[in-house]
PADREN-575130 format. One line per field, with one value per residue: chain; residue in one letter; residue number from 1; x negated, y, z negated of N, C-alpha, C, O in turn. Coordinates in Angstrom, 1 decimal, always signed. Layout:
ch: c(A, ...)
aa: c(a, ...)
i: c(NUM, ...)
n_px: c(X, ...)
n_py: c(Y, ...)
n_pz: c(Z, ...)
ca_px: c(X, ...)
ca_py: c(Y, ...)
ca_pz: c(Z, ...)
c_px: c(X, ...)
c_py: c(Y, ...)
c_pz: c(Z, ...)
o_px: c(X, ...)
o_py: c(Y, ...)
o_pz: c(Z, ...)
//
This chain:
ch: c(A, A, A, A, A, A, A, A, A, A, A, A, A, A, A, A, A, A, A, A, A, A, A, A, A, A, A, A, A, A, A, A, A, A, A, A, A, A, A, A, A, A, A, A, A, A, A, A, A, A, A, A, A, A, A, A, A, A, A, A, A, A, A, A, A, A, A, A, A, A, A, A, A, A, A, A, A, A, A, A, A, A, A, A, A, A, A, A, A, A, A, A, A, A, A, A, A, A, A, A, A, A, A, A, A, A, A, A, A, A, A, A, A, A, A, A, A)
aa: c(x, x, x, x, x, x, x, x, x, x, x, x, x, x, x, x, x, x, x, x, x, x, x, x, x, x, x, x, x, x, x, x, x, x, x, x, x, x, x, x, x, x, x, x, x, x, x, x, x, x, x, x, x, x, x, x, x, x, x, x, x, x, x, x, x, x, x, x, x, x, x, x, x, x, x, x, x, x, x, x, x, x, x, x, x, x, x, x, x, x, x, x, x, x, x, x, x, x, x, x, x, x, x, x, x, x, x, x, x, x, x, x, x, x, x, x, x)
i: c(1, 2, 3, 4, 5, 6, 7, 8, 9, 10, 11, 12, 13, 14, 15, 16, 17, 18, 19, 20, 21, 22, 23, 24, 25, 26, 27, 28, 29, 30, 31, 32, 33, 34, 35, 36, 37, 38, 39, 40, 41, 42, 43, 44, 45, 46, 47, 48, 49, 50, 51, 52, 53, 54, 55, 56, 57, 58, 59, 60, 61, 62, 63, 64, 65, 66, 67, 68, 69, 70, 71, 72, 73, 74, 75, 76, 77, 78, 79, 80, 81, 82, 83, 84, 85, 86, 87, 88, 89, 90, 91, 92, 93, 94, 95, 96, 97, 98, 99, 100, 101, 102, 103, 104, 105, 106, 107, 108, 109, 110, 111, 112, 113, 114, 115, 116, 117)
n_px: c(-112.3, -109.6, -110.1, -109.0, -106.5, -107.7, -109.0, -106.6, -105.7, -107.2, -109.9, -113.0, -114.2, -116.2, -118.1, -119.3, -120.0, -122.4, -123.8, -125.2, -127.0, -125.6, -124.7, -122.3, -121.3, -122.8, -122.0, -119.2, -119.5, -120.0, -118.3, -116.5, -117.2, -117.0, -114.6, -115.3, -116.4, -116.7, -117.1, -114.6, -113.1, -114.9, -115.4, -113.1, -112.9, -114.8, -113.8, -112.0, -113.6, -114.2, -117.0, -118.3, -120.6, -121.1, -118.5, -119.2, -121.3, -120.5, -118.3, -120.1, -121.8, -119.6, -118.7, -120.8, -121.2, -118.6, -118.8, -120.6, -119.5, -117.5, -115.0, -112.4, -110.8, -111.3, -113.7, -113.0, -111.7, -113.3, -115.4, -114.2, -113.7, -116.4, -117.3, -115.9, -116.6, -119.2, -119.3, -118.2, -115.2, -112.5, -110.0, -107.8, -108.6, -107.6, -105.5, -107.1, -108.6, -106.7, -105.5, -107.7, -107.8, -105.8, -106.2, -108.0, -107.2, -105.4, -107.2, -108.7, -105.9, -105.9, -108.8, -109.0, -106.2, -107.7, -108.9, -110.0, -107.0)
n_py: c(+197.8, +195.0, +192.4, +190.2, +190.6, +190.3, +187.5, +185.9, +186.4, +185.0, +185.2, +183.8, +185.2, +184.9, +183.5, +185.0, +187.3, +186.0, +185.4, +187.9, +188.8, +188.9, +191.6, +193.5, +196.5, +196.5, +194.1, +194.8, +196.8, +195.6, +193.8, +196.1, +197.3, +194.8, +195.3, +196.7, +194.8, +192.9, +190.3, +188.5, +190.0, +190.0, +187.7, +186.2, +188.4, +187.0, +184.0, +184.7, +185.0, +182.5, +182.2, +179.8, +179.7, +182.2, +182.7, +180.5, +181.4, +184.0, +183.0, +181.6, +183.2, +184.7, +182.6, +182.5, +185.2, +185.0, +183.0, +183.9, +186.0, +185.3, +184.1, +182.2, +180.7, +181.8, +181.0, +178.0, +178.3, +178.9, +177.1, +175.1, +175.3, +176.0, +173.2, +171.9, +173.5, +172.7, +170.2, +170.4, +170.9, +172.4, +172.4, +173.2, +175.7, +178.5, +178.4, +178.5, +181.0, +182.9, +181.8, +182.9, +185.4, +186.5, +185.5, +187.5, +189.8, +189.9, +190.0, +192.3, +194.3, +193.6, +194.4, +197.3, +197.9, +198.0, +200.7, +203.4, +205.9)
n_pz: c(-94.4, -94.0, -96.2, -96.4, -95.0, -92.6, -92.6, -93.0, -90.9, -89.2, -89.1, -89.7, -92.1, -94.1, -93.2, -91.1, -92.1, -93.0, -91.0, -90.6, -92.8, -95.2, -94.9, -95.5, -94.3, -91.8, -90.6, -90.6, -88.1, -86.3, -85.5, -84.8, -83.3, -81.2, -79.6, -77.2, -75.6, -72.7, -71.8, -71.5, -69.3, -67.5, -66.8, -65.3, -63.1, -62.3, -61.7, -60.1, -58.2, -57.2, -58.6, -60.5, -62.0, -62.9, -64.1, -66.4, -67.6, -68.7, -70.8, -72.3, -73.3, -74.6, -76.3, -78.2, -79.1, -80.7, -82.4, -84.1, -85.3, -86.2, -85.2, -84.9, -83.6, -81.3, -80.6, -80.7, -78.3, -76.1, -76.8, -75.8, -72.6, -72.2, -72.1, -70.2, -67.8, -67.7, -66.9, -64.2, -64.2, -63.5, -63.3, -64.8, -65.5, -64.9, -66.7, -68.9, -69.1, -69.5, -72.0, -73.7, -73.1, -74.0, -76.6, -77.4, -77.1, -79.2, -80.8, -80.1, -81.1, -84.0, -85.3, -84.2, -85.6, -88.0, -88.2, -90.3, -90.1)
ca_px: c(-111.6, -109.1, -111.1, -107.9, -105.9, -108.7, -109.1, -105.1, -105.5, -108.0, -111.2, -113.7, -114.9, -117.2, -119.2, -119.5, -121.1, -123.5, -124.8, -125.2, -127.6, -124.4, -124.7, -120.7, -121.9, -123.3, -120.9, -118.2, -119.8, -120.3, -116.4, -115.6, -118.1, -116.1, -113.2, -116.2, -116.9, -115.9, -116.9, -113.7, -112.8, -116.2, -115.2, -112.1, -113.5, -115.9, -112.8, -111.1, -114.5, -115.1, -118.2, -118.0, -121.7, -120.7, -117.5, -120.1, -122.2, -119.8, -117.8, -121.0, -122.0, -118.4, -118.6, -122.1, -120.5, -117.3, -119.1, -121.4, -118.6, -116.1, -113.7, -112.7, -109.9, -111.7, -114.8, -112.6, -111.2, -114.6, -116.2, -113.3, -114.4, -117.9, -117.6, -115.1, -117.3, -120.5, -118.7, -117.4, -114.0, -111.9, -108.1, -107.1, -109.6, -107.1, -104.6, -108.1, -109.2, -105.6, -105.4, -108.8, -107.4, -104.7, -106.8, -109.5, -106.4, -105.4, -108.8, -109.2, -105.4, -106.7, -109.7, -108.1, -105.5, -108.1, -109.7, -108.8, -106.6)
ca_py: c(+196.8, +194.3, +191.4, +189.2, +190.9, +189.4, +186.4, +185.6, +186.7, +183.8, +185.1, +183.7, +186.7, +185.1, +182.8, +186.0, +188.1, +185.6, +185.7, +189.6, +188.5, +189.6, +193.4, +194.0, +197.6, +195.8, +192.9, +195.4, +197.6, +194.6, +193.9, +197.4, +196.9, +194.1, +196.0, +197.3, +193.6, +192.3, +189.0, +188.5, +190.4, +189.4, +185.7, +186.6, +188.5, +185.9, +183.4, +185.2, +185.2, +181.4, +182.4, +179.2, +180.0, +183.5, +182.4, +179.5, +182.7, +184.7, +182.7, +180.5, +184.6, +184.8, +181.3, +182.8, +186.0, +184.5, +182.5, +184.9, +186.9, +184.3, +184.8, +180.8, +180.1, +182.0, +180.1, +176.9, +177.9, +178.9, +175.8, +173.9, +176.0, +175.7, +171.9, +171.7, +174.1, +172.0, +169.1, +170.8, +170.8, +173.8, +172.4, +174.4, +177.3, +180.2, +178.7, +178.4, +181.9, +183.4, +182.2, +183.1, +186.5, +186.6, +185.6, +188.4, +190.9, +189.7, +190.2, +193.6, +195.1, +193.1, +194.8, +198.5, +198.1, +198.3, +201.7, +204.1, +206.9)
ca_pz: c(-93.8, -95.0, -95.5, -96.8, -93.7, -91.5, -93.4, -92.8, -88.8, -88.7, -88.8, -90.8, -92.7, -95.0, -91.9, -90.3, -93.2, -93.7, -90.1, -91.0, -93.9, -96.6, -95.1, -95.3, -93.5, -90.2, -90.0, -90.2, -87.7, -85.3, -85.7, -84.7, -81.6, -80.9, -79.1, -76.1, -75.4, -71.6, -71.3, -70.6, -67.6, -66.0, -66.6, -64.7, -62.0, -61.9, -62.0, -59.0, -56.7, -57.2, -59.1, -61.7, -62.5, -63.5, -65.6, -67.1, -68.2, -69.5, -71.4, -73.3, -74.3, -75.1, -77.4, -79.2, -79.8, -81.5, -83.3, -84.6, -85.5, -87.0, -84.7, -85.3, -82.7, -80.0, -80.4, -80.2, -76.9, -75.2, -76.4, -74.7, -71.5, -71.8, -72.1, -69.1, -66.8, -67.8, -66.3, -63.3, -64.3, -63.0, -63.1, -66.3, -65.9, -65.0, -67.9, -69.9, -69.3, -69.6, -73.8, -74.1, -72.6, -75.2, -78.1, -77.3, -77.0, -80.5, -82.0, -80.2, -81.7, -85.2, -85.2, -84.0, -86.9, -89.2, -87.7, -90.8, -89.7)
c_px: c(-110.9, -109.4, -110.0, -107.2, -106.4, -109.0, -107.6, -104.8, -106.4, -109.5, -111.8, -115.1, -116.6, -118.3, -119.8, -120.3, -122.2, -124.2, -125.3, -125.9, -126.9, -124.6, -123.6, -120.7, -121.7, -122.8, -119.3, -118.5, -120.1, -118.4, -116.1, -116.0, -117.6, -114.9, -113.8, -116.6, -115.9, -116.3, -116.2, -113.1, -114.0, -115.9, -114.0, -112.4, -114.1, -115.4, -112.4, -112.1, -114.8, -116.5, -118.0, -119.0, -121.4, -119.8, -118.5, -120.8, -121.4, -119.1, -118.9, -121.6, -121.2, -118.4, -119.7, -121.4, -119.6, -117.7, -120.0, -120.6, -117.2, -115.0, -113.6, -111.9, -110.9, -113.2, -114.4, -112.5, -112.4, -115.2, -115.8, -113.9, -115.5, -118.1, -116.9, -116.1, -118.3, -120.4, -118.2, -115.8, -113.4, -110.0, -107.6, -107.8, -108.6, -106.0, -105.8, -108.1, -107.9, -105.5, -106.9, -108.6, -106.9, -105.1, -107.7, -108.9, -105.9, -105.9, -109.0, -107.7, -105.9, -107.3, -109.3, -107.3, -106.2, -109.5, -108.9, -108.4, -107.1)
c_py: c(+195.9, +192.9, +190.0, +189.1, +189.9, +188.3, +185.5, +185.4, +185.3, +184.6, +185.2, +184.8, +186.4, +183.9, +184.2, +186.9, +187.2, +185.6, +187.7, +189.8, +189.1, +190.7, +193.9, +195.3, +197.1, +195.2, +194.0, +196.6, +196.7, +193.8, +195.2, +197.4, +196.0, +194.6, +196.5, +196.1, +193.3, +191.2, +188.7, +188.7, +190.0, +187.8, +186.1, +187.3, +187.5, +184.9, +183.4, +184.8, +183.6, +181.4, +181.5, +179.4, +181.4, +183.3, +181.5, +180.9, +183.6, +184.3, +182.4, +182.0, +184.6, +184.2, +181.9, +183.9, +185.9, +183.9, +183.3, +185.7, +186.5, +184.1, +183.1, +179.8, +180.5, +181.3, +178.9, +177.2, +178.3, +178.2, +175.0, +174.5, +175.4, +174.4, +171.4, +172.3, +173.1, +170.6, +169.3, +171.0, +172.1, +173.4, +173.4, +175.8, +178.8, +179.8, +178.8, +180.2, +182.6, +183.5, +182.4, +184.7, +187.1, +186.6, +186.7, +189.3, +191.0, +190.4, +191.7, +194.7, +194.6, +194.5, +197.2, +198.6, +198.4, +199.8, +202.7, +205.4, +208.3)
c_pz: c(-94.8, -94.9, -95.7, -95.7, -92.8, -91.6, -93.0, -91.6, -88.7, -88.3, -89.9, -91.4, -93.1, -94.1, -91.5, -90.9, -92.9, -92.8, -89.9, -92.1, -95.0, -96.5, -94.5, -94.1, -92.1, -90.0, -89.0, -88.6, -86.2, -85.2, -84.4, -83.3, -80.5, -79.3, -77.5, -75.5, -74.1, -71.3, -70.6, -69.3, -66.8, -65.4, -65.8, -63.5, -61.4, -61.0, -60.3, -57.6, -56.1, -57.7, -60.0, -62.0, -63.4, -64.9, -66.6, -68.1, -69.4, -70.3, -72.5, -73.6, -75.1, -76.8, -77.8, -80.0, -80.8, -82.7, -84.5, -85.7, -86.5, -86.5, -84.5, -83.7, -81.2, -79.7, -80.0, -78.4, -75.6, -75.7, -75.9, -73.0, -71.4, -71.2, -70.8, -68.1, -66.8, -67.0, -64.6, -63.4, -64.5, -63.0, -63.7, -66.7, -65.8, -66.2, -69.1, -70.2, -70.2, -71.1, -74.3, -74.0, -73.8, -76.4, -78.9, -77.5, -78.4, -81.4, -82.3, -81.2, -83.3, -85.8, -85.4, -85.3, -87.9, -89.3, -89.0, -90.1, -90.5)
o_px: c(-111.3, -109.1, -110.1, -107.0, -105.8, -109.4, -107.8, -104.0, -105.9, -110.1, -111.7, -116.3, -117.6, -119.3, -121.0, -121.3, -123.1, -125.4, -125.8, -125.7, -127.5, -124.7, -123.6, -120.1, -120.7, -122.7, -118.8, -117.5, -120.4, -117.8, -115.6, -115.2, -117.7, -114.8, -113.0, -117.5, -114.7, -115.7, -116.4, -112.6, -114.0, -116.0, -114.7, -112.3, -114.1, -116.0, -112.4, -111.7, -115.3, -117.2, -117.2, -118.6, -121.6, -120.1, -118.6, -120.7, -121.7, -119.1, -118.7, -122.1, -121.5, -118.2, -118.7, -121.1, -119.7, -117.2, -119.8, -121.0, -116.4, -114.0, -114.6, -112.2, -111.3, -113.6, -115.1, -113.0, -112.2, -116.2, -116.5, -114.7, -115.7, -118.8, -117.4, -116.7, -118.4, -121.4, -118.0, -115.3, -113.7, -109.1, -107.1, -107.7, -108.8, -105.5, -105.4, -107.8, -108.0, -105.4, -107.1, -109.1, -107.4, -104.7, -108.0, -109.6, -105.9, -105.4, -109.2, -108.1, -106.5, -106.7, -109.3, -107.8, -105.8, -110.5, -107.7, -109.2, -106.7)
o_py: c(+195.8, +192.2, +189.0, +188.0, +188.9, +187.8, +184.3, +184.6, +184.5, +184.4, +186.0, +185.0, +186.9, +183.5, +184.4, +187.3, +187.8, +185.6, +188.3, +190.9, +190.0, +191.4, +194.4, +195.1, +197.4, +195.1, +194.1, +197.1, +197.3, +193.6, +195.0, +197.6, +196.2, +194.1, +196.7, +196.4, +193.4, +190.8, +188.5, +187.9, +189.7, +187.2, +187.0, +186.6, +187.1, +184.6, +182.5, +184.5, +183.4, +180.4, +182.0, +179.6, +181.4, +183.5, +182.0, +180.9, +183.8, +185.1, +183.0, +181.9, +184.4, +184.8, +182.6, +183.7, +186.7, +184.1, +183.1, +185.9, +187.1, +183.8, +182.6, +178.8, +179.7, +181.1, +178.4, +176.6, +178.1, +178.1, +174.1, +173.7, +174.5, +174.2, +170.4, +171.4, +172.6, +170.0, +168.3, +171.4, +172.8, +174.1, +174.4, +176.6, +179.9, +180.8, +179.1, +180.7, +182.8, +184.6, +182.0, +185.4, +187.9, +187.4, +186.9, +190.1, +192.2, +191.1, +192.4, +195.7, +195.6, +195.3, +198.1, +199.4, +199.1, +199.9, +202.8, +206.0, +209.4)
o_pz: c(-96.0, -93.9, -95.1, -95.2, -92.4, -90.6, -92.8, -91.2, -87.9, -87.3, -90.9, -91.1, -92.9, -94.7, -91.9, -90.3, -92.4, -93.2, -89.0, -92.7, -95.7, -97.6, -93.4, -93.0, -91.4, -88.8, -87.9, -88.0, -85.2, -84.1, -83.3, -82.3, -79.3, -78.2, -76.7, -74.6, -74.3, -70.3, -69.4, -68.5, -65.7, -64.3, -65.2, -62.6, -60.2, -59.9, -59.5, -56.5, -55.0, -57.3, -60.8, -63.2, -64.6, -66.0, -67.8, -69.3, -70.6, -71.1, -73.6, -74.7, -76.3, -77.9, -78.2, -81.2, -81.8, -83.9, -85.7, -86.8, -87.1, -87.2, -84.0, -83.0, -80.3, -78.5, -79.1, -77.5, -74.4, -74.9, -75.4, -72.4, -70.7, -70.2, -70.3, -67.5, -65.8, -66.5, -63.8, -62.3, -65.5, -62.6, -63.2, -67.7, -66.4, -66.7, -70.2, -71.3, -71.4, -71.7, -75.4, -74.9, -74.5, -77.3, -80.0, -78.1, -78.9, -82.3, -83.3, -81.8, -83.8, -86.5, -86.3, -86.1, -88.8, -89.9, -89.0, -89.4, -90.0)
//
């Protein structure tokens, strides 16, 4: 992987190793894993049923994951979420989920680009 590439996309590479105790191997291998991750659509199903317990769920996985992972913007915008749902606050949840949607779609062509051929 191109750790400068990914480094430039916004994701913090060298956070991310270090929850991976510096085993480049397994970080990257948790990256690539990445791309099988639905949070997203559940929070969105969830979204659609009126389930805010559900979206609450899936997102604050979402925000651990990200963080875990370095993914830096997507962590911002599921701790904006989390902190809105924890409150009850639902006005901005389907334009919430929506760039959370987008950022995740990002991450996953990101990620994909750096599958070698």
């Amino acid at each position: 992987m191109d750790k400068k590439r990914l480094e430039n996309a916004g994701i913090d590479y060298a956070t991310g190793l270090s929850h991976f105790a510096e085993k480049e191997e397994l970080y990257q291998k948790y990256l690539m894993k990445f791309k099988e991750d639905t949070h997203v659509d559940e929070a969105v199903a969830a979204f659609e049923k009126g389930e805010y317990q559900n979206v609450y769920e899936q997102i604050h996985a979402l925000k651990g994951l990200s963080g875990t992972l370095g993914f830096s913007m997507l962590f911002k915008e599921t701790s904006a979420v989390v902190a809105d749902l924890r409150r009850d606050k639902y006005d901005d949840l389907a334009q919430q989920l929506k760039g959370i949607r987008e950022e995740r779609d990002r991450l996953f062509q990101l990620i994909a680009s750096e599958i070698p051929k």
